[in-house]
C-alpha positions, -999 to +999 in steps of 0.1 A: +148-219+859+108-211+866+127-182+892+148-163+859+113-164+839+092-154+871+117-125+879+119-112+843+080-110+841+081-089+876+111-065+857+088-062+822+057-054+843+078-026+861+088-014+828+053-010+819+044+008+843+074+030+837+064+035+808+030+039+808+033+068+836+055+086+812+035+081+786+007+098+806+027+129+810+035+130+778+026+159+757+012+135+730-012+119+760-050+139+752-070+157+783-088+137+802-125+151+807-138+156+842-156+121+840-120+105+833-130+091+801-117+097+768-144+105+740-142+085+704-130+124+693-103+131+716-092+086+716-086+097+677-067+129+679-044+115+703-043+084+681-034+110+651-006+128+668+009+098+677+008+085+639+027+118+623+046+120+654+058+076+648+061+086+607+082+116+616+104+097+636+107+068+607+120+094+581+142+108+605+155+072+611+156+069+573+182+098+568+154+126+563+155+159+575+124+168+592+111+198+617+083+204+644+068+222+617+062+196+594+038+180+620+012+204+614+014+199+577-012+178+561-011+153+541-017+155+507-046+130+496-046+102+472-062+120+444-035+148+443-004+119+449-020+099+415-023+134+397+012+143+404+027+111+389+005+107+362+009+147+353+049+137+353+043+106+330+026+125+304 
């Protein structure tokens, strides 16, 4: 039985691996800097695209229409979400 458990850890790490490679040619994945570190900046833009690119995907999962474009889109901020409901209640 140890030999199943053993031989599915070796397949998930190859996965991994898989995976992360592609995810390093990805066109989400930030420039690396000549030093091959990532700096807090470009760690939180890549962490960014990744987020509107993952709550993209959930509304097109969800039935929604949604475009390229509306990645570059911001979002609207808290203050102007409560004004637009409490502007509709009134």
């Amino acid at each position: 039985m140890s030999g199943f458990f053993d031989a599915l850890m070796e397949s998930v790490q190859e996965m991994d691996e898989i995976f992360r490679a592609q995810r390093c040619n990805s066109p989400l994945a930030p420039k690396i800097s000549e030093k091959n570190t990532l700096t807090f900046q470009q760690k939180q833009a890549c962490y960014d695209k990744v987020c509107r690119s993952n709550y993209l995907a959930s509304l097109r999962i969800e039935g929604f229409e949604t475009v390229p474009a509306n990645a570059a889109e911001s979002l609207p901020v808290r203050q102007q979400i409560l004004d637009r409901y409490r502007h509709n209640t009134s």
